[in-house]
MIZAFI-857272 format. One line per 10 residues: number of its first residue (from 1); their letters; for each residue x, y, z of C-alpha. Coordinates in pm, 1 decimal, always signed. Layout:
<pts>
NUM> A> X/Y/Z  ...
</pts>
This chain:
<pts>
1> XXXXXXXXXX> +8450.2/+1867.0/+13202.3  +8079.2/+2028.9/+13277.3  +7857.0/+1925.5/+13501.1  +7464.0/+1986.3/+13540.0  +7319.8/+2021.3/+13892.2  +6940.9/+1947.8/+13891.1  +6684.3/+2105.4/+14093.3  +6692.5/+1784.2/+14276.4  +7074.6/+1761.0/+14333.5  +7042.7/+1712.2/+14718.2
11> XXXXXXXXXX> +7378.6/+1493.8/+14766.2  +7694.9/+1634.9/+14708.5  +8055.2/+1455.5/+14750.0  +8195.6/+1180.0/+14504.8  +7984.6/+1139.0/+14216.2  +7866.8/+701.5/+14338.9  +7911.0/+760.2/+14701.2  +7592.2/+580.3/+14870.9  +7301.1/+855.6/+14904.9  +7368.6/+1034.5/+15231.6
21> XXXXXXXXXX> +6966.8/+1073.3/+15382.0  +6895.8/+1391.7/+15554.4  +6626.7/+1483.9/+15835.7  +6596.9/+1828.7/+15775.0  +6237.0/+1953.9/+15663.5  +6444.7/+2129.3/+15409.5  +6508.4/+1822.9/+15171.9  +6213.5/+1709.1/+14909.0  +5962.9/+1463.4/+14985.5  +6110.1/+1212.1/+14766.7
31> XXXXXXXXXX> +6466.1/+1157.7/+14956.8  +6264.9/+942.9/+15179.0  +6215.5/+687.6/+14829.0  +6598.9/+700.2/+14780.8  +6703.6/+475.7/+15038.0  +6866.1/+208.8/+14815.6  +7176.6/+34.6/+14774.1  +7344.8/+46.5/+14417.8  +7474.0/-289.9/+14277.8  +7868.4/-352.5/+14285.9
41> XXXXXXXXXX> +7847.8/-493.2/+13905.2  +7624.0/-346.5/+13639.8  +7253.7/-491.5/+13535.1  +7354.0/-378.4/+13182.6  +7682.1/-360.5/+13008.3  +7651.4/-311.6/+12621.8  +7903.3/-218.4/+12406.5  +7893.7/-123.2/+12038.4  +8037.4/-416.3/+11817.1  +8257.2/-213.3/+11484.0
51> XXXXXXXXXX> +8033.3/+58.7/+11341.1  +7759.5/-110.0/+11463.4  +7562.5/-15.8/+11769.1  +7402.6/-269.0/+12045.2  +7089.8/-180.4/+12251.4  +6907.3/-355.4/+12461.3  +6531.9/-321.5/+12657.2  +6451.5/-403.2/+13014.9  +6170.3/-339.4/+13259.1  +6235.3/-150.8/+13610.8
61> XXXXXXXXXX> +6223.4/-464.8/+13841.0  +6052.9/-439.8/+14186.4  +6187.9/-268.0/+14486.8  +6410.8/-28.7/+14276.9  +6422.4/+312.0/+14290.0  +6683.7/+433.9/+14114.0  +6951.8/+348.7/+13823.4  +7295.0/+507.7/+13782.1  +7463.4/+487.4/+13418.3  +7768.4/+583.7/+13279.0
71> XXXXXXXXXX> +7766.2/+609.9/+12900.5  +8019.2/+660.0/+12654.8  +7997.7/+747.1/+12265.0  +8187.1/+545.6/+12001.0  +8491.5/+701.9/+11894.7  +8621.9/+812.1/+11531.4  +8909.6/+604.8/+11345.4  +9229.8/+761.5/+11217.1  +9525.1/+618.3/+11071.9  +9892.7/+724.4/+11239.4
81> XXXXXXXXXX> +9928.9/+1056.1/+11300.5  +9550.6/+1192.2/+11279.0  +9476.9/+1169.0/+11592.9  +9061.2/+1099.3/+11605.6  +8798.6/+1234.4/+11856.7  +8714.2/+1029.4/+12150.0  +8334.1/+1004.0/+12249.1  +8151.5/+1181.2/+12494.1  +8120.3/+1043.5/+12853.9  +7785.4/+1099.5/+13035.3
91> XXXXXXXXXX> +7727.0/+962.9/+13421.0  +7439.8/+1019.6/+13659.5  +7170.1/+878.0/+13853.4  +6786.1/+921.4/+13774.1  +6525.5/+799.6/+13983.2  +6259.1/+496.1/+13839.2  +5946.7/+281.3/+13896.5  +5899.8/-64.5/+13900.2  +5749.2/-173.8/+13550.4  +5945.5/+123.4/+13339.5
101> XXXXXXXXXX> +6091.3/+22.8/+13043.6  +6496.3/+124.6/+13012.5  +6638.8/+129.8/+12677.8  +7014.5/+157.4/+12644.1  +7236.6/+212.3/+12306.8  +7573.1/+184.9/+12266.3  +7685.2/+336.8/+11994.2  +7971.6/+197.0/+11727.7  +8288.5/+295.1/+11666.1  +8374.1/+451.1/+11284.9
111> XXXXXXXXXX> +8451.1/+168.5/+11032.2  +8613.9/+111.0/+10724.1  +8829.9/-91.2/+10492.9  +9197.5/+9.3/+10572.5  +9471.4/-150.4/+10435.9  +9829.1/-91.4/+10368.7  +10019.6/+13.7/+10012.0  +10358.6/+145.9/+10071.4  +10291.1/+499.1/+10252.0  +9914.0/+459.5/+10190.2
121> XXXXXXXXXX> +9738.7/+333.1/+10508.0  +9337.7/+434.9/+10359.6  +9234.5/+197.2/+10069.2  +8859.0/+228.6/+10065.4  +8529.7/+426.0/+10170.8  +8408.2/+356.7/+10573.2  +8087.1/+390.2/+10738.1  +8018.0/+568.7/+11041.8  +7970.0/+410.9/+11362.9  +7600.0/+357.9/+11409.9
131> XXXXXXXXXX> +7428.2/+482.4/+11720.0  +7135.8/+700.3/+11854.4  +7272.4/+939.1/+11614.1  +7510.0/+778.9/+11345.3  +7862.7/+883.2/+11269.6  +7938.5/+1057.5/+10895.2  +8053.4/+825.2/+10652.3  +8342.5/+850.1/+10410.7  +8110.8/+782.6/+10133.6  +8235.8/+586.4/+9830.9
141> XXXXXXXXXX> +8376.0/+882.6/+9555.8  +8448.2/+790.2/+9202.3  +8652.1/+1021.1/+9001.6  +8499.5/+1173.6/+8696.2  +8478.0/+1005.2/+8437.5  +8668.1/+1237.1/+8189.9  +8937.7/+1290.8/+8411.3  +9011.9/+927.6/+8425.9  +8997.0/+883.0/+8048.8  +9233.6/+1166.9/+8020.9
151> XXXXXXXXXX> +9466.5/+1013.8/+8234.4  +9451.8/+676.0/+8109.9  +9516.6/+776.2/+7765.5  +9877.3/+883.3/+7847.0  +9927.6/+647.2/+8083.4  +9730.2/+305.2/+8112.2  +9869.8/+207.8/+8457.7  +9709.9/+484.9/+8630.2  +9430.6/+249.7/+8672.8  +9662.2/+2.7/+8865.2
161> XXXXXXXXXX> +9815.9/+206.2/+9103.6  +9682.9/-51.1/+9427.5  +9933.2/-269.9/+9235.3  +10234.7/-101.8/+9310.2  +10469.8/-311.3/+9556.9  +10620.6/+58.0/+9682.4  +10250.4/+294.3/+9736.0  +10073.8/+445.9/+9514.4  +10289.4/+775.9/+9265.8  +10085.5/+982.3/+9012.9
171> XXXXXXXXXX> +9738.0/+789.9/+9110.4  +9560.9/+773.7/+9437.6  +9250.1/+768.7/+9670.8  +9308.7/+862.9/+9976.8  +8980.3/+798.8/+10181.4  +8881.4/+1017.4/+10519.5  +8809.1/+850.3/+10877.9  +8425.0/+835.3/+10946.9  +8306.5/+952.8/+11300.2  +8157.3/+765.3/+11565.1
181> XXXXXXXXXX> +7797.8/+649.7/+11725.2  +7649.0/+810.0/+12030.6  +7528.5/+632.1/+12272.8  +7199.5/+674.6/+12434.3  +6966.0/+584.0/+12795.9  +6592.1/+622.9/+12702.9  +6292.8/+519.7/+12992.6  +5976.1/+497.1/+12856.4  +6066.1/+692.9/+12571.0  +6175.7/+977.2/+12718.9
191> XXXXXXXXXX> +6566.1/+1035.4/+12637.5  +6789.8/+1077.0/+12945.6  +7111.5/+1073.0/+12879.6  +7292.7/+1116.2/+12480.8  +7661.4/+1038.3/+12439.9  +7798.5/+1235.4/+12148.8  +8034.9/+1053.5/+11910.7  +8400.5/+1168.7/+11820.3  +8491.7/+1308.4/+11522.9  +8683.7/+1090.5/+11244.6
201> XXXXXXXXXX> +9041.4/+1221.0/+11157.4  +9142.9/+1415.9/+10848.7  +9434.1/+1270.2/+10567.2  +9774.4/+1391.7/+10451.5  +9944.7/+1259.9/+10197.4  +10147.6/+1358.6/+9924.5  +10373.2/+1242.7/+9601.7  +10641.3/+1435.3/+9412.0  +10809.5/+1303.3/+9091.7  +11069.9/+1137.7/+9209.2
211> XXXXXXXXXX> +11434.4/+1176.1/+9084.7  +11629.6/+901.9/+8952.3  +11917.1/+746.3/+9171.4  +12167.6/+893.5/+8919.0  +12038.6/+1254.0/+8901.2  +12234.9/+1586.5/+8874.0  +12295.6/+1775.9/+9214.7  +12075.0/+2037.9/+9360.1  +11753.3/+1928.9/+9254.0  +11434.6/+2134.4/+9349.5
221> XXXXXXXXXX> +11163.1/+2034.9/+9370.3  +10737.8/+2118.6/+9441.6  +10693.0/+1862.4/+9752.7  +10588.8/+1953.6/+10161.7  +10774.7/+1924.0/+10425.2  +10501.0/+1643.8/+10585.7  +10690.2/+1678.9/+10950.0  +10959.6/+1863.8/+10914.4  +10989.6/+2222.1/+10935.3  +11329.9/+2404.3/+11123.3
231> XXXXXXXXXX> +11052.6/+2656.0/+11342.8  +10689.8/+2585.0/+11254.7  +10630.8/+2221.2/+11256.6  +10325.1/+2106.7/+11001.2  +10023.5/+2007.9/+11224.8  +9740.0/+1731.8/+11067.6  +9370.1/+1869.4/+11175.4  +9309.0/+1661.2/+11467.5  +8893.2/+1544.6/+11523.1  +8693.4/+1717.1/+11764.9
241> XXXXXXXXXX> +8591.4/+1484.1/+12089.0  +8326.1/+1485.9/+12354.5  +8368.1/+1749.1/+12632.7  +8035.7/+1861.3/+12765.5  +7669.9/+1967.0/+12606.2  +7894.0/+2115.7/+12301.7  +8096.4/+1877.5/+12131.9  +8462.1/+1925.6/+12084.7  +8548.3/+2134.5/+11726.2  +8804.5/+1962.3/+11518.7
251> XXXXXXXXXX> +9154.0/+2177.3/+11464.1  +9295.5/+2347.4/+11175.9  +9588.3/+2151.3/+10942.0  +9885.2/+2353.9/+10810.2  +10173.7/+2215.9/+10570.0  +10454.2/+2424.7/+10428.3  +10671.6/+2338.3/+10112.3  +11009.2/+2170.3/+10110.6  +11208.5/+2441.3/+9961.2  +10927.4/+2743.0/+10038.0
261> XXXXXXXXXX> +10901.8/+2738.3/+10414.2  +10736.9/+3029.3/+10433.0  +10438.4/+2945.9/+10214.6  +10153.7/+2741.6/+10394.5  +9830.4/+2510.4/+10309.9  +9565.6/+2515.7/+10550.9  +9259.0/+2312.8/+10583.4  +9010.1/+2342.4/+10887.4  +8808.6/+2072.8/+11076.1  +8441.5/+2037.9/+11115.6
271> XXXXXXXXXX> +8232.9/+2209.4/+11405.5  +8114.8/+2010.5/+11737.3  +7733.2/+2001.0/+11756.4  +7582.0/+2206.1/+12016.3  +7212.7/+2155.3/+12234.6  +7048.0/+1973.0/+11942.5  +7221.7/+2192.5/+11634.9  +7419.8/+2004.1/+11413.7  +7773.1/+2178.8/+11388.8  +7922.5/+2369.6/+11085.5
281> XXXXXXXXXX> +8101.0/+2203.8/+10816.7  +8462.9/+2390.1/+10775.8  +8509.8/+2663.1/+10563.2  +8606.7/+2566.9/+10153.1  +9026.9/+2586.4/+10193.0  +9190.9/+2890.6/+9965.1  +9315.2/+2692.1/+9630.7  +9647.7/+2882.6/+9562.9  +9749.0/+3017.4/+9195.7  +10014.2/+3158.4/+9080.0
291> XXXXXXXXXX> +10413.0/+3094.8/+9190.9  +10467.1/+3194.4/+9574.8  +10859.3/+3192.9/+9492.3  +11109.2/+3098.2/+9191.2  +11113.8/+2771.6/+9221.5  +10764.5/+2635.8/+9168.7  +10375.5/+2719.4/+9074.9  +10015.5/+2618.7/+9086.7  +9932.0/+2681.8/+8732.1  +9979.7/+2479.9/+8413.5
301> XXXXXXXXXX> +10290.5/+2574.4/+8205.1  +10554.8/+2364.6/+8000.8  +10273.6/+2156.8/+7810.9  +10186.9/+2049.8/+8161.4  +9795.3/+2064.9/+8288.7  +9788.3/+2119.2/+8663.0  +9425.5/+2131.9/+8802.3  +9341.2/+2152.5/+9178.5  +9006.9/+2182.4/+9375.2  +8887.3/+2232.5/+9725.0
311> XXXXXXXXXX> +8555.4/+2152.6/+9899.5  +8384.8/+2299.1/+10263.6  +8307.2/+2038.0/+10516.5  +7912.9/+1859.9/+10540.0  +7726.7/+2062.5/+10828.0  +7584.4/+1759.2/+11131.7  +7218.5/+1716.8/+11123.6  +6996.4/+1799.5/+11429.8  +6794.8/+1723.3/+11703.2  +6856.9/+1368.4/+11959.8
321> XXXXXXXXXX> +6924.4/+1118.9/+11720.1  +7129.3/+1352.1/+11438.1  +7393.7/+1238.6/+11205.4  +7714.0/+1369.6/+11155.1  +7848.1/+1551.9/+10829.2  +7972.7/+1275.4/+10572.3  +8329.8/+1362.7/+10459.9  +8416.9/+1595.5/+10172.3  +8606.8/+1544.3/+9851.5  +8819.7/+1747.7/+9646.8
331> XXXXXXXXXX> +9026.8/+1608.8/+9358.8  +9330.0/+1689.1/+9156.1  +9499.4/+1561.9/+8825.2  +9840.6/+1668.2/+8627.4  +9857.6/+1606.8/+8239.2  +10163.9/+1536.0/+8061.6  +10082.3/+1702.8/+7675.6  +10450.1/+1680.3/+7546.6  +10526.9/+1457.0/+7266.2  +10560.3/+1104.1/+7411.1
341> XXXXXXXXXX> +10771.2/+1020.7/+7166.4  +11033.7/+1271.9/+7339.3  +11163.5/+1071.1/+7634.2  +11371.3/+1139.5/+7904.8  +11751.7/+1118.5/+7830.7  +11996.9/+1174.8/+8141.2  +12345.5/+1212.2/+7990.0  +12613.5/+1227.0/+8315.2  +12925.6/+1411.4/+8341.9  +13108.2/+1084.5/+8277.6
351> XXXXXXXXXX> +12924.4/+990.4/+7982.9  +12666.3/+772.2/+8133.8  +12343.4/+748.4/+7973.5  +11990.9/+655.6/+8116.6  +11712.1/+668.0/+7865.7  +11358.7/+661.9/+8069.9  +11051.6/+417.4/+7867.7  +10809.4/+568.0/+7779.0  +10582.7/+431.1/+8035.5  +10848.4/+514.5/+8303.0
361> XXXXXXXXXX> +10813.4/+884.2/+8182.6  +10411.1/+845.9/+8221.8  +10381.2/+696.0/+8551.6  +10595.0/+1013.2/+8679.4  +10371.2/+1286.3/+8489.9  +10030.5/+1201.9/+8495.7  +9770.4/+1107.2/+8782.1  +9473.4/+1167.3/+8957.0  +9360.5/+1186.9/+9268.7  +9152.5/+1277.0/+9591.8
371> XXXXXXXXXX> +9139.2/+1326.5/+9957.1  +8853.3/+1280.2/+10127.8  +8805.2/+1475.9/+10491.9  +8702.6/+1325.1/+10828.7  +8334.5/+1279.5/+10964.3  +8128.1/+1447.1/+11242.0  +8074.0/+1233.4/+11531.2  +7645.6/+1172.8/+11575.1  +7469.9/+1330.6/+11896.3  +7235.6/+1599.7/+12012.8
381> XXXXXXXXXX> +7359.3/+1790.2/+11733.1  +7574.0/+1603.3/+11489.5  +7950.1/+1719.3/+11414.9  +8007.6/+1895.6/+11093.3  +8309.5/+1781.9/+10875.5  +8655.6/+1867.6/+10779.6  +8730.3/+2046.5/+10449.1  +8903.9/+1921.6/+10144.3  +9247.3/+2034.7/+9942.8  +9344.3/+1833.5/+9632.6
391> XXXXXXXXXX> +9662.7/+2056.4/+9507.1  +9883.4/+2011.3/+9231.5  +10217.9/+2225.1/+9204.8  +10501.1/+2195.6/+8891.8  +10922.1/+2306.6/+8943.4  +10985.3/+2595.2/+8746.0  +11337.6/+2679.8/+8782.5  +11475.1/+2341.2/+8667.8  +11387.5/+2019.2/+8456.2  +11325.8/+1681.6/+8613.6
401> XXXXXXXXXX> +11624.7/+1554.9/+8764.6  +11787.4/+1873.8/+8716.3  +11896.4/+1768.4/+8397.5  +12036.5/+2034.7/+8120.6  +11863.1/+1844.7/+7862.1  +11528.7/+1765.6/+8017.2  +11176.8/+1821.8/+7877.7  +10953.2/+1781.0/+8149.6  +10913.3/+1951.6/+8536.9  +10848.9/+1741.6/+8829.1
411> XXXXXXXXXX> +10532.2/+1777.5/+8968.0  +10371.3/+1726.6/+9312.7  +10051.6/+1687.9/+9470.8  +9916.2/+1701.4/+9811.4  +9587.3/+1565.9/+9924.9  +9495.0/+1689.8/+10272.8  +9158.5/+1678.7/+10446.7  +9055.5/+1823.3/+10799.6  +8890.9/+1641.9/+11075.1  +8535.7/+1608.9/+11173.3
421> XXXXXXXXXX> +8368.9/+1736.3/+11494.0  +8222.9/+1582.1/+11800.7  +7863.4/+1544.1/+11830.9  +7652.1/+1691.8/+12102.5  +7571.5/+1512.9/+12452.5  +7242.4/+1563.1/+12682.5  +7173.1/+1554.1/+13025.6  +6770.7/+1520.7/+13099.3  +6668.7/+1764.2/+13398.5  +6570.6/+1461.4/+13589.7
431> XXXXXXXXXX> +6929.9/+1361.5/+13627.6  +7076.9/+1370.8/+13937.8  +7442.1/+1397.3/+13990.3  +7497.9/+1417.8/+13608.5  +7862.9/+1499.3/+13413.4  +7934.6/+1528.8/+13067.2  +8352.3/+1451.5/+13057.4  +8593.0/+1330.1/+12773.0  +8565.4/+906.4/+12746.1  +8958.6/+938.3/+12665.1
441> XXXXXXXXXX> +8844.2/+647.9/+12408.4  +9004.4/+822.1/+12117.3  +9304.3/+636.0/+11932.5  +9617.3/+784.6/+11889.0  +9830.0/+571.0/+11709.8  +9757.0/+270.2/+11457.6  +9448.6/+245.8/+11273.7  +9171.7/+111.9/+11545.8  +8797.3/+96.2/+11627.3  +8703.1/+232.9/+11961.7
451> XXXXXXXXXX> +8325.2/+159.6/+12057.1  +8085.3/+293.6/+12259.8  +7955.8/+156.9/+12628.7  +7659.6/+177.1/+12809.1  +7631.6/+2.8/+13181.2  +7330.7/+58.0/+13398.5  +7344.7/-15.0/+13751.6  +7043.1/-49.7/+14008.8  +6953.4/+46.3/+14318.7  +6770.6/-161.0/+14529.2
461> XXX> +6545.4/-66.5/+14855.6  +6599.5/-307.0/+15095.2  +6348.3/-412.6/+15364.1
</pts>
């Protein structure tokens, strides 16, 4: 928590404890204007409605002298285990004249269309929750052209893949979490107070070609450990939130490989905003070649195209009313180029055999996909975004299923995105008793909206 002590701070103690009035010669002419009484309920309560905002105008009435608000921005969406960035919180208490016109924002929490497929829980591009500054979107991506013909020539049901009763295997879209609104007090045009939005959260997710029930033992294979590792658990980038004038940064994601524990993936989240500056977008994630061990690599081999790609994170805009950084995308595909007329033959010891279709073989060999990274909260400053890994990885020590006989490697892919970062809050000089904290309106679990507030309350002179 910060807090900013005007020039005019002359009452200390709780932060809505009446105004104490003092007699010495010592405190400014204008304590003697402050005796008022602040309302029990607020004039104004607003909150933001989805990832849209709500504002409202009023004029000053008569016989006040004062207005206390407490303002939070909206906060960024995640889906389980992304944990988003809550919005800013800003409180004080700013002196006013009759006839002033008060104009209060609240800002929206991130949207989107979220569904869920099996393990998928993203299904679609969201927008940003709209505010005096406007969270980044997760724009809508479509995958290049080419690489979808490619695909689609060796196997047709790529392009049905939101079909599939069990989630998505060698195609998916896996969309990032947009960032919220801020929220915003304004009298007579003159901005008082900004809220900064929270960041939206980054995406993991991940598919390896799976083994048949009836495989051989010991089979290896290219996947991450998603949440297990024996000493060095795999942490998801988690989304910056509001903490004071500088919004919150968004953290760094790591994930390790199944049978590789000591090789590592990292993407980083987006930068908070900072006094009017949007913040950086993260760094462009290291796309790994080569093999790291025995078991698997990053490059083509075996008639097998492998391609990967990363992207850096959108920077925020800047200045009162700036956006944050949309997400970033970076896509991935795998190629099967062996005969299709060669299919998959499992022979057991006992003399079982299990002849994989042709179409069985596809599905398991080729896709496409891409991850999409979390948005910067908007603010005085927006937040910057998350960065982008779409990586594909092949087995090279054994064939599918571990089988003598096989033709193919499994392959994997992992699409993993980093978090955006908070926007930036303001506190006008004229504000007296005025904190920037954390609004603890960030969502932890579930896939949820969290809006922004702004309540005004009045004080009224009496007499």
């Amino acid at each position: 928590m910060s807090t900013y002590i005007s020039r005019r701070r002359v009452v200390a103690g709780a932060a809505w404890a009446a105004p104490v009035i003092a007699t010495s010669a010592a405190v400014p002419a204008f304590a003697a204007s402050l005796d008022c009484v602040f309302a029990d309920s607020p004039h104004k309560f607003l909150r933001g409605y989805s990832d849209y905002r709500v504002e409202e105008e009023f004029t000053v009435p008569a016989n006040v002298s004062k207005l206390r608000f407490d303002i939070f921005g909206g906060g960024g969406v995640s889906d389980t285990g992304h944990e988003s960035g809550s919005g800013a919180r800003t409180t004080g208490i700013v002196e006013v004249k009759p006839g002033q016109t008060v104009r209060i924002i609240a800002g929206g929490g991130s949207g989107g269309n979220y569904h869920r497929r099996g393990r998928l829980t993203t299904d679609g591009p969201g927008r940003g929750g709209r505010g005096y500054g406007d969270g980044g979107d997760a724009p809508r991506f479509t995958m290049p052209a080419e690489v979808v013909a490619e695909v689609t020539k060796r196997y047709p049901g790529a392009l049905n893949w939101r079909e599939l009763e069990d989630g998505p295997k060698g195609t998916v879209e896996v969309y990032g979490h947009p960032g919220g609104g801020a929220s915003a007090l304004l009298i007579d045009g003159e901005v008082i107070a900004v809220a900064g939005g929270g960041g939206g959260g980054g995406v993991t997710y991940s598919y390896t070609s799976a083994p048949h029930a009836m495989h051989f033992p010991a089979v290896l294979d290219a996947s991450v450990t998603n949440f297990y590792h024996p000493t060095d658990p795999p942490i998801r980038s988690f989304a910056g939130s509001g903490l004071s004038t500088r919004g919150g940064d968004a953290t760094t994601g790591t994930q390790f490989y199944t049978h590789s524990l000591n090789t590592k993936v990292s993407v980083d989240g987006g930068k908070g905003g900072n006094n009017g500056a949007g913040g950086a977008g993260a760094a462009k994630p290291e796309v790994p070649t080569g093999s790291p061990n025995h078991i698997f690599s990053y490059d083509s081999q075996n008639n097998q195209v492998l391609y990967s790609s990363s992207t850096a994170g959108n920077a925020g805009g800047s200045g009162f009313k700036a956006k944050g950084g949309n997400g970033a995308v970076a896509y991935s595909y795998q190629l099967d180029n062996n005969d299709p007329k060669n299919l998959e033959v499992l022979t057991l010891p006992g003399g079982e055999r299990i002849e994989f279709s042709a179409e069985e073989t596809a599905a398991e060999f080729n896709g496409y996909q891409f991850a999409m990274s979390g948005g910067g909260g908007g603010g005085y400053g927006g937040g910057g975004s998350g960065a982008a890994l779409a990586l594909s990885a092949i087995t090279t020590i054994q064939k599918w299923n571990n089988n003598p006989a096989g033709i193919r490697q499994s392959v994997s892919y992992l699409q993993f995105s980093g978090a955006g970062g908070a926007g930036g809050s303001y506190l006008s000089p004229r504000v007296i008793e005025g904190e920037i904290s954390n609004s603890m309106n960030a969502m932890r679990t579930g896939i949820n909206v969290h809006d922004g507030e702004a309540k005004v309350y009045l004080c009224e002179t009496k007499g």
